[in-house]
N, CA, C and O of each residue as an XYZ file, in Angstrom:
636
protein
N     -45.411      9.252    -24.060
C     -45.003     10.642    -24.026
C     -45.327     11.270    -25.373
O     -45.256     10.634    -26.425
N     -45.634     12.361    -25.304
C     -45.804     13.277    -26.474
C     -44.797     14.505    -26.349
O     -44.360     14.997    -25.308
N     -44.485     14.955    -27.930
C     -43.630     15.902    -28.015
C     -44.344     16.897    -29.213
O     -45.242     16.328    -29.834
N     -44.143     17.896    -29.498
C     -44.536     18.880    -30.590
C     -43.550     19.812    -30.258
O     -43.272     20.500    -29.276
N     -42.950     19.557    -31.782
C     -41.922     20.075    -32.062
C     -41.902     21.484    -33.397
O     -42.698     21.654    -34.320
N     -40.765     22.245    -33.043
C     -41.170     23.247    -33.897
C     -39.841     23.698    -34.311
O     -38.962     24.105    -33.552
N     -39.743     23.542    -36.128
C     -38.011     24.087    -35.970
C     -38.224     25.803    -36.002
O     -39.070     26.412    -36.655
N     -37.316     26.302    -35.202
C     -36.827     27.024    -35.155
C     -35.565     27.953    -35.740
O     -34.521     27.404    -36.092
N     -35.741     29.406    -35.816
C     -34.640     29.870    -36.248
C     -33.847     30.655    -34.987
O     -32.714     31.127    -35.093
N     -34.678     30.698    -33.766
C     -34.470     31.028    -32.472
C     -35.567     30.971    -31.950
O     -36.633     30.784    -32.536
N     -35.393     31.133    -30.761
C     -36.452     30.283    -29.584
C     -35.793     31.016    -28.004
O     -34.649     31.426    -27.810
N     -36.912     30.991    -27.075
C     -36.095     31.574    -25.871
C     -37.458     31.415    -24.525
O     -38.384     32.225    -24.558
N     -37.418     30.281    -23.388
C     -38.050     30.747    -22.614
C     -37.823     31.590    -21.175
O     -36.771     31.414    -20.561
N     -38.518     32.215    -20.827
C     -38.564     33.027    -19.767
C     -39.219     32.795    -18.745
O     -40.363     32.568    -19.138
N     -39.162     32.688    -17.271
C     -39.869     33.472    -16.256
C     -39.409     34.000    -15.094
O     -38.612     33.787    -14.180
N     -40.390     34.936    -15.567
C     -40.298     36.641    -15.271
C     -39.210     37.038    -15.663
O     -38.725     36.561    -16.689
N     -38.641     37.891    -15.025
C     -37.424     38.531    -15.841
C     -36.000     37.829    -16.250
O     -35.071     38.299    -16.908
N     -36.159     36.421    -15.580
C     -34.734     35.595    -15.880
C     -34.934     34.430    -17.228
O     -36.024     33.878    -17.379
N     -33.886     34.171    -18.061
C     -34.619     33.226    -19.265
C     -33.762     32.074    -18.604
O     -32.822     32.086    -17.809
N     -34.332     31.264    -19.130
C     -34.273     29.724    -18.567
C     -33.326     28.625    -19.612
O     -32.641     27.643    -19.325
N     -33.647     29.299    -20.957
C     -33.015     28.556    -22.135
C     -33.705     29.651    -23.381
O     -34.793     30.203    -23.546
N     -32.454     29.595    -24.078
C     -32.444     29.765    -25.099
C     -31.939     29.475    -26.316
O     -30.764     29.705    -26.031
N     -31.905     29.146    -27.466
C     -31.246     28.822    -28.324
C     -31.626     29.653    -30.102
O     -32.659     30.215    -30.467
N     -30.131     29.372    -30.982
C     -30.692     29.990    -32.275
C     -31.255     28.771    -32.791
O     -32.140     28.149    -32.202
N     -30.703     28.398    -33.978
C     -31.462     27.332    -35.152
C     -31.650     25.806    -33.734
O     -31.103     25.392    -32.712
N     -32.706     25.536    -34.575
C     -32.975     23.897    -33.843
C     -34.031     23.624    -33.858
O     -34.773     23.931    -34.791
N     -34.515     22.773    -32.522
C     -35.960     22.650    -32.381
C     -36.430     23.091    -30.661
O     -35.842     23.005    -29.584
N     -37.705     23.556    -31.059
C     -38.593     23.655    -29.962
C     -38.991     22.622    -29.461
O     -39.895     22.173    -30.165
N     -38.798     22.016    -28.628
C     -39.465     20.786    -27.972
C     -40.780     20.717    -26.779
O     -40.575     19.995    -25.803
N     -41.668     21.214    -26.836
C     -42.970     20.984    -25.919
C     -42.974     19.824    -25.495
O     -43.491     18.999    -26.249
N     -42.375     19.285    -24.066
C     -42.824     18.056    -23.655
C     -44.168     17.692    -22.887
O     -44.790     18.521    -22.222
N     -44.474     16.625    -23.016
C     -45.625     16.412    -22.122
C     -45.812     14.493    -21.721
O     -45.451     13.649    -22.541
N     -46.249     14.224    -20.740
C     -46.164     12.915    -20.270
C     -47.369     12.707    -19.686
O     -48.060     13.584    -19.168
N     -47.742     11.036    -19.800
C     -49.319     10.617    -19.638
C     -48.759      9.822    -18.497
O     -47.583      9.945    -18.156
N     -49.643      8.962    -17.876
C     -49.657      8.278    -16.630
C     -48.913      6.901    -16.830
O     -48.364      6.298    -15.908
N     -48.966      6.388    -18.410
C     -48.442      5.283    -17.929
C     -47.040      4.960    -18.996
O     -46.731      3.959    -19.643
N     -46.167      6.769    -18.769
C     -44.775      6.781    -19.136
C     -43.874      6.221    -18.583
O     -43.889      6.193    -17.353
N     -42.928      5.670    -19.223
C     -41.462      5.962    -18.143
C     -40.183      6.010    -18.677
O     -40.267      6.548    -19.782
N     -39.028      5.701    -18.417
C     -37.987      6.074    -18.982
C     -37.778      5.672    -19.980
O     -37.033      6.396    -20.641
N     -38.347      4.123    -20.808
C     -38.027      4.122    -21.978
C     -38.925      4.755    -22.989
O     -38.490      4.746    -24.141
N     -40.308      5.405    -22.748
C     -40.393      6.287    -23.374
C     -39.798      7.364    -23.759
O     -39.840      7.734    -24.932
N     -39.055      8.122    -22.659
C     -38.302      9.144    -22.177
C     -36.989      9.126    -24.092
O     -36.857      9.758    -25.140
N     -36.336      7.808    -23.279
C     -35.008      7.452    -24.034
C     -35.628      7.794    -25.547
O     -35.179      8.715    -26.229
N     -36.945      6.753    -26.066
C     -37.081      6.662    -27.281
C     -37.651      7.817    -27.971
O     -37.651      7.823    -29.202
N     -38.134      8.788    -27.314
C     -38.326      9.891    -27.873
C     -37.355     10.888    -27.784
O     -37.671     11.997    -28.214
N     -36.046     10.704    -27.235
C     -35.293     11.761    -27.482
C     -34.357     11.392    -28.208
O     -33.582     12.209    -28.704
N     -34.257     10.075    -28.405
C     -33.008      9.605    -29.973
C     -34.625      9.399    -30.847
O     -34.303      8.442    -31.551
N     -35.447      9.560    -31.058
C     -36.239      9.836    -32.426
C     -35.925     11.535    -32.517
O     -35.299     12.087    -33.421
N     -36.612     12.265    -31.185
C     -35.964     13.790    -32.113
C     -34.557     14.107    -32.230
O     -34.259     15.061    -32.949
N     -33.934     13.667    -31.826
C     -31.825     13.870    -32.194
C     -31.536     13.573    -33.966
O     -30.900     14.222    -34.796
N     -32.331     12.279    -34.067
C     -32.355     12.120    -35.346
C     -33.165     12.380    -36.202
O     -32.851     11.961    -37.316
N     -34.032     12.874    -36.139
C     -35.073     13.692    -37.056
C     -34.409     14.334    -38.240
O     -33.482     15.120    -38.043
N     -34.880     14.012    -39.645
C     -34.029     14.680    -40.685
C     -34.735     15.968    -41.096
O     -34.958     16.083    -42.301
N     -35.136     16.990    -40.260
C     -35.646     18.239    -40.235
C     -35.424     19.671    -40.867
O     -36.090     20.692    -41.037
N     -33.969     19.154    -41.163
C     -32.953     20.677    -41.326
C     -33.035     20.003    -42.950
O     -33.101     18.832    -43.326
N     -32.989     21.655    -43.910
C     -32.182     21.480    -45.008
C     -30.950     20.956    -45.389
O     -30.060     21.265    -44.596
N     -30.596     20.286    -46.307
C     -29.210     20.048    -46.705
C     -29.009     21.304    -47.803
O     -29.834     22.216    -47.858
N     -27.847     21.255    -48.656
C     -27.379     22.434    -49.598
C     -28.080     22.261    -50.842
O     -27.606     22.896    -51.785
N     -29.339     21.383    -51.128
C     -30.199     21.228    -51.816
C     -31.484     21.878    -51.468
O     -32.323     22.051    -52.352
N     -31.685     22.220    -50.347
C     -32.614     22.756    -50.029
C     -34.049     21.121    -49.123
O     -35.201     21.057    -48.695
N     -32.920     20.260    -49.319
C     -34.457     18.927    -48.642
C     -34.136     18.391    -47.236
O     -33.053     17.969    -46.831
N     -35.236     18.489    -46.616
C     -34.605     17.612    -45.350
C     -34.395     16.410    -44.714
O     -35.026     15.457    -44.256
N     -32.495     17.090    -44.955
C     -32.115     15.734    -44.756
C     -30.810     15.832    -43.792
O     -29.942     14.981    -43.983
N     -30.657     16.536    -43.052
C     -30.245     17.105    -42.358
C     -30.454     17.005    -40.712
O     -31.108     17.969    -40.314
N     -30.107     16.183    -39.762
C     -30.729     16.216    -37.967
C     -30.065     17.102    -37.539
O     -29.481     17.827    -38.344
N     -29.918     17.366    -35.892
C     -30.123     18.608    -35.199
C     -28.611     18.629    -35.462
O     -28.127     19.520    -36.161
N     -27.909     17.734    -34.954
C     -26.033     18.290    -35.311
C     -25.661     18.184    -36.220
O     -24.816     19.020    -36.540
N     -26.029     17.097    -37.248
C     -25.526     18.270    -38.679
C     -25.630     19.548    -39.296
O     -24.970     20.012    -40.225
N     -26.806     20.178    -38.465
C     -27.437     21.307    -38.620
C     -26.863     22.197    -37.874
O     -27.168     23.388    -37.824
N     -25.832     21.534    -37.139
C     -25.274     22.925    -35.817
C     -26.695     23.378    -34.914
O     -26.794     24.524    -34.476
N     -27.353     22.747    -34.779
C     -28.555     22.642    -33.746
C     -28.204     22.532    -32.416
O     -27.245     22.181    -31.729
N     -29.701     23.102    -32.260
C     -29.762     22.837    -30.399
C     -31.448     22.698    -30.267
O     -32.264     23.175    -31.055
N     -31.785     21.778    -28.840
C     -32.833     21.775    -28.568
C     -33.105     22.980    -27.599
O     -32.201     23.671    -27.130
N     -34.858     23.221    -27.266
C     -34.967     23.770    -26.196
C     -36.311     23.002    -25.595
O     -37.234     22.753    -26.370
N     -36.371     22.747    -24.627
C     -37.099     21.522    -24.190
C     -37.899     22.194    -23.135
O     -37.436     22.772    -22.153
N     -39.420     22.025    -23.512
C     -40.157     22.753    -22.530
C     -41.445     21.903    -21.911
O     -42.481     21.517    -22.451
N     -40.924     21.770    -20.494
C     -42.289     21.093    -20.265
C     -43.902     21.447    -20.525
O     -44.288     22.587    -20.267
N     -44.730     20.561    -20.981
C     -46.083     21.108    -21.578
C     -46.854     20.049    -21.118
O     -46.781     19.033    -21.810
N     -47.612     20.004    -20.089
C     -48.720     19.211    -19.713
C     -49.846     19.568    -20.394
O     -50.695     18.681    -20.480
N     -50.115     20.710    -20.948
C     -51.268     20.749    -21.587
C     -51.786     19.717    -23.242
O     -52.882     19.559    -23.780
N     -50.359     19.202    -23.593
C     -50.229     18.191    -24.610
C     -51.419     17.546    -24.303
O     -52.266     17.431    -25.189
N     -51.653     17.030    -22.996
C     -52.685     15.556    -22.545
C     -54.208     16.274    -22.323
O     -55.187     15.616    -21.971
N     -54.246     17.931    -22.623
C     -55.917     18.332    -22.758
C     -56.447     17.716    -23.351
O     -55.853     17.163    -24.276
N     -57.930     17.458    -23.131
C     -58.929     16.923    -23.880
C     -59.820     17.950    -23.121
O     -60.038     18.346    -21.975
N     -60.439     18.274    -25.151
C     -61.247     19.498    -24.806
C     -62.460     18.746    -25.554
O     -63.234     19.418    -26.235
N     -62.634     17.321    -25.427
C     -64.097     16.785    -26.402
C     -65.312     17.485    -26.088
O     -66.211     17.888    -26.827
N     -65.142     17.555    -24.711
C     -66.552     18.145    -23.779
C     -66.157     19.327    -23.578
O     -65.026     19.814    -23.567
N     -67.574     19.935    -23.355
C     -67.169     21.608    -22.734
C     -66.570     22.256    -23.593
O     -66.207     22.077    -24.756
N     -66.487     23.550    -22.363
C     -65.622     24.443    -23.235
C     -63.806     24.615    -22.409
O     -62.788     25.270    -22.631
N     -64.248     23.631    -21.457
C     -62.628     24.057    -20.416
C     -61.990     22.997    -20.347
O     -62.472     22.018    -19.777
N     -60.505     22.972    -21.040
C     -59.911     21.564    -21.174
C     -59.883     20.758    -19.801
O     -60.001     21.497    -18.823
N     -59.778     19.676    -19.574
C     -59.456     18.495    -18.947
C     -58.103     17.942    -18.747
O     -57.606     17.375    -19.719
N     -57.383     18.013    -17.594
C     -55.937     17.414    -18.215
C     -55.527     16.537    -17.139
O     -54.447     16.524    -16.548
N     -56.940     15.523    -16.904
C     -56.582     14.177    -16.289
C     -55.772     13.187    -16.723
O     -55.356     12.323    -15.950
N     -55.403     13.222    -18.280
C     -54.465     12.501    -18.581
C     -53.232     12.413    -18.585
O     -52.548     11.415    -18.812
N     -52.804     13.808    -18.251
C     -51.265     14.706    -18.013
C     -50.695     13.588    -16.522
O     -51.345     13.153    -15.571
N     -49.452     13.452    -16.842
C     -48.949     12.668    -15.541
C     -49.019     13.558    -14.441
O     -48.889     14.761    -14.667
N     -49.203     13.160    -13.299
C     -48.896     14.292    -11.875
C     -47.594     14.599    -12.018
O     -46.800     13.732    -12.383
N     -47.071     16.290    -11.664
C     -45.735     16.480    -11.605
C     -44.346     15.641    -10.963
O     -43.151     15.756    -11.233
N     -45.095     14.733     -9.973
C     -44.045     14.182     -9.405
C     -43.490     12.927    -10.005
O     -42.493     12.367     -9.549
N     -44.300     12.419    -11.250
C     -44.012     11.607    -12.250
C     -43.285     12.120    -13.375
O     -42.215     11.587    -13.670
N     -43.924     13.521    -14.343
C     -43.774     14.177    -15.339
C     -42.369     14.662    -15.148
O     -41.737     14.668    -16.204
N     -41.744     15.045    -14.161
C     -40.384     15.988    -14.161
C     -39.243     14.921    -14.482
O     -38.650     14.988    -15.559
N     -38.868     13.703    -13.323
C     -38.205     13.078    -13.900
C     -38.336     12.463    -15.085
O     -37.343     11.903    -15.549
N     -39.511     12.446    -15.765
C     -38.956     12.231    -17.416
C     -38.826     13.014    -18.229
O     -38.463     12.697    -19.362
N     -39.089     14.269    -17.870
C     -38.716     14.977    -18.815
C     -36.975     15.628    -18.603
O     -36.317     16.180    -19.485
N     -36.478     15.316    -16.977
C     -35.150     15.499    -17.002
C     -34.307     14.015    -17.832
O     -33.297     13.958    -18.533
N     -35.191     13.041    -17.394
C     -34.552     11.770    -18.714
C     -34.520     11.940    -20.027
O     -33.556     11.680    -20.747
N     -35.782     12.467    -20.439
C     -35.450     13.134    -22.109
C     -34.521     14.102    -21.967
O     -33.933     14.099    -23.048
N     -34.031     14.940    -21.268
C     -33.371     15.819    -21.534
C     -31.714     15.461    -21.384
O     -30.864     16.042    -22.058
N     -31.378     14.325    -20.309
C     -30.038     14.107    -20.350
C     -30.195     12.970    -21.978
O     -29.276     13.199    -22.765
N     -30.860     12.251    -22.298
C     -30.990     11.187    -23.224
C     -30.675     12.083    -24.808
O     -30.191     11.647    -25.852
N     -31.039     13.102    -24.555
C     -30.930     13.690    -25.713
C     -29.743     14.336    -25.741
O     -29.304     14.163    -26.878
N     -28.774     15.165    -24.941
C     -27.579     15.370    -24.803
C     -26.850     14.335    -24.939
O     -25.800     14.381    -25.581
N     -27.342     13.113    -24.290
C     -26.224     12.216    -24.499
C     -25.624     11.472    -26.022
O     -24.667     10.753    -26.312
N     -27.157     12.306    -27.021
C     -26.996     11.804    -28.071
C     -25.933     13.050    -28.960
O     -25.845     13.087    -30.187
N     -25.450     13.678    -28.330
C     -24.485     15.054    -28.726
C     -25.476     15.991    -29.011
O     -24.927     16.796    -29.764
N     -26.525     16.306    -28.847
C     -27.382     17.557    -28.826
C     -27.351     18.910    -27.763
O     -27.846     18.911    -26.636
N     -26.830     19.750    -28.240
C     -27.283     21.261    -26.974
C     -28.233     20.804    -26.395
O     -29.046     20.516    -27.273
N     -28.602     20.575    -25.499
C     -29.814     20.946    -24.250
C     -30.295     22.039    -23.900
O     -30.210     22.009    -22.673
N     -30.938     23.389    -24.316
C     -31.286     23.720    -23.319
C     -32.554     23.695    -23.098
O     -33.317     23.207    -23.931
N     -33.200     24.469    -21.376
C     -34.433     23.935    -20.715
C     -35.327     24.633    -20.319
O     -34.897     25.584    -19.666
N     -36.787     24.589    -20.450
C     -37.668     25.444    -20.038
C     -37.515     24.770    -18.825
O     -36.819     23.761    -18.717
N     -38.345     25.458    -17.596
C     -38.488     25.571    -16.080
C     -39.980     24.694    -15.549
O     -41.131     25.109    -15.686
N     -39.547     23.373    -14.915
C     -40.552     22.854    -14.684
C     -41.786     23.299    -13.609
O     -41.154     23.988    -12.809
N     -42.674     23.294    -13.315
C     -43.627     24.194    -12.847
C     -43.416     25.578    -12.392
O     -43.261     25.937    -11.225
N     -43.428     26.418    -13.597
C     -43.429     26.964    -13.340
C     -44.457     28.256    -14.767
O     -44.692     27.762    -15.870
N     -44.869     29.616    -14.511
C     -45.292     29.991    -16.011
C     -43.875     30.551    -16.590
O     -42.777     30.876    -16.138
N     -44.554     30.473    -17.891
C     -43.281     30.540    -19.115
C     -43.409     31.559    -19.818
O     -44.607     31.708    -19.577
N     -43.196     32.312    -20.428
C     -43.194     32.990    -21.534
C     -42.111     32.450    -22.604
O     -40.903     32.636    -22.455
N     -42.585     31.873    -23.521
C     -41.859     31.420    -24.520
C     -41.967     32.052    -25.474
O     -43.107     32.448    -25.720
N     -40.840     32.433    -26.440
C     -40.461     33.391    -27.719
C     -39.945     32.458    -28.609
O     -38.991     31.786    -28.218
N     -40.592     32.197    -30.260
C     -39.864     31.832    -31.173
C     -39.725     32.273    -32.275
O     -40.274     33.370    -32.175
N     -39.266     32.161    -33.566
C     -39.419     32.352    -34.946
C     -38.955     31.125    -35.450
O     -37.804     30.696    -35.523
N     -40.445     30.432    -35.920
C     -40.748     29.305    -36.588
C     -39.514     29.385    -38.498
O     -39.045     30.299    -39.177
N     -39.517     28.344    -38.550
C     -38.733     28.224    -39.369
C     -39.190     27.251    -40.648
O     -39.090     26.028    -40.547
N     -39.569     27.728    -41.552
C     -40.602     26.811    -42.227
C     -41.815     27.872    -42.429
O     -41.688     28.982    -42.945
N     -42.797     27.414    -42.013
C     -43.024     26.590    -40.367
C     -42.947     25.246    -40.733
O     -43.536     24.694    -41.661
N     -41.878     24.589    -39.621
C     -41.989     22.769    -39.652
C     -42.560     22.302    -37.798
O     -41.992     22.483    -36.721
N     -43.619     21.795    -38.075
C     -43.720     21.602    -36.808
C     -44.430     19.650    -36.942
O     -44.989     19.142    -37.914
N     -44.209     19.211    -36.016
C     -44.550     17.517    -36.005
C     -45.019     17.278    -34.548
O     -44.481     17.805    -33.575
N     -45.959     16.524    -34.498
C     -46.346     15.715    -33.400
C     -45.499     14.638    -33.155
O     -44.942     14.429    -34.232
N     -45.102     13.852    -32.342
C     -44.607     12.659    -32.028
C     -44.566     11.882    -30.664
O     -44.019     12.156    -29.596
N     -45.491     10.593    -31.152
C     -45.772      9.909    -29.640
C     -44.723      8.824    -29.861
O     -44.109      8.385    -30.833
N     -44.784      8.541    -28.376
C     -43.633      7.509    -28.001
C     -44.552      5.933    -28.474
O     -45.762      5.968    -28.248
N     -44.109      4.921    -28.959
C     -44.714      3.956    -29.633
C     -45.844      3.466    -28.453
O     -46.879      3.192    -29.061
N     -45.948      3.345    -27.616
C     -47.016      2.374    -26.696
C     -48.178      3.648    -26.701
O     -49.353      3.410    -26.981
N     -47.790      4.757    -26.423
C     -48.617      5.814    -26.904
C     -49.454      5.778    -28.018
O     -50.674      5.927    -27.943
N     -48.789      5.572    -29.126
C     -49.435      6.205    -30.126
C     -50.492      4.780    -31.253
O     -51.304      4.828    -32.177
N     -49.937      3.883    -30.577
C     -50.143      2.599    -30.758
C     -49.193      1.902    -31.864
O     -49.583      0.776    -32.173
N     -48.394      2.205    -32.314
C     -47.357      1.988    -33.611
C     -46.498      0.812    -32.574
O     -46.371      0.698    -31.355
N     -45.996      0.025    -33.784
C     -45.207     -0.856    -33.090
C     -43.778     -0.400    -32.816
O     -43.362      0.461    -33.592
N     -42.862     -0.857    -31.759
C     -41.895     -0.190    -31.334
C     -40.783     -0.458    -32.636
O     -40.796     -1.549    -33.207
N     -39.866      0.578    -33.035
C     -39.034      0.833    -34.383
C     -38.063     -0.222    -33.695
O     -37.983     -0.531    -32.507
N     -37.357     -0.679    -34.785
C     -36.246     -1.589    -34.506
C     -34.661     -0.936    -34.090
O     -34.055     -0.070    -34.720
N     -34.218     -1.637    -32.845
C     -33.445     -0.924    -32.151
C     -32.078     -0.014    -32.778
O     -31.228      0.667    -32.205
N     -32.348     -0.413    -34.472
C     -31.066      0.892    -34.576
C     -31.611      2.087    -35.287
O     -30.919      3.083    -35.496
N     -32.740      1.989    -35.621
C     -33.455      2.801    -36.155
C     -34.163      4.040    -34.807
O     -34.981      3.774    -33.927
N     -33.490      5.359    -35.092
C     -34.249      5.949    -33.664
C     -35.598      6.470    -33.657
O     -36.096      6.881    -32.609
């Protein structure tokens, strides 16, 4: 699984005239899932972003995760994460899981990450979005789930 994340000072998605999630300070979460995800990807990428030391402390460094920060996520599904635009000029997104794979993990990242005491809220799975933010920083990070990215898996108390 892949995530790109963006802190935020507010954030809000929409479609059409109803919003779906919104939140002030936190992070933006763009999810996206490849073919050969599953829930413990799910799990391990949502206690790596819960604990992310992202936010300022009263020093100004970050050292700070989403609830010490009085944070909230907003979690938006993004299949376009898995484009590959090597060729051509029109991305490719054979690597994106089919929706009927992609949703339940991204509803597993999303209870996995509440369960870690984080706000939840949720962009709208297939569906279009209009998403609104004001970047904060700007801090924004990539992050693959270890079998993904090829890194060896972190040791289990470390998230």
């Amino acid at each position: 699984m892949r995530a790109l994340l963006q802190r935020v000072a507010r954030a809000r998605v929409s479609v059409g005239a109803r919003v779906t999630g919104e939140i002030g300070t936190g992070l933006l979460v763009l999810l996206g899932a490849t073919h050969g995800d599953g829930e413990a990807d799910a799990d391990w990428l949502a206690r790596k972003v819960a604990g992310l030391r992202v936010f300022g402390d009263a020093a100004g460094h970050m050292n700070r995760d989403l609830i010490e920060a009085g944070g909230a996520a907003l979690v938006v599904p993004q299949f376009t994460l898995y484009g590959d635009v090597r060729r051509g000029r029109r991305p490719d997104f054979v690597r994106a899981a089919p929706p009927e794979q992609a949703e339940p993990l991204f509803e597993r990242f999303c209870v996995t990450l509440a369960a870690a005491g984080v706000r939840v809220e949720r962009g709208a799975f297939r569906e279009h979005m209009a998403v609104e933010l004001v970047n904060d920083g700007p801090v924004s990070l990539l992050i693959e789930s270890p079998a993904r990215s090829g890194a060896a898996p972190p040791a289990a108390a470390a998230p």
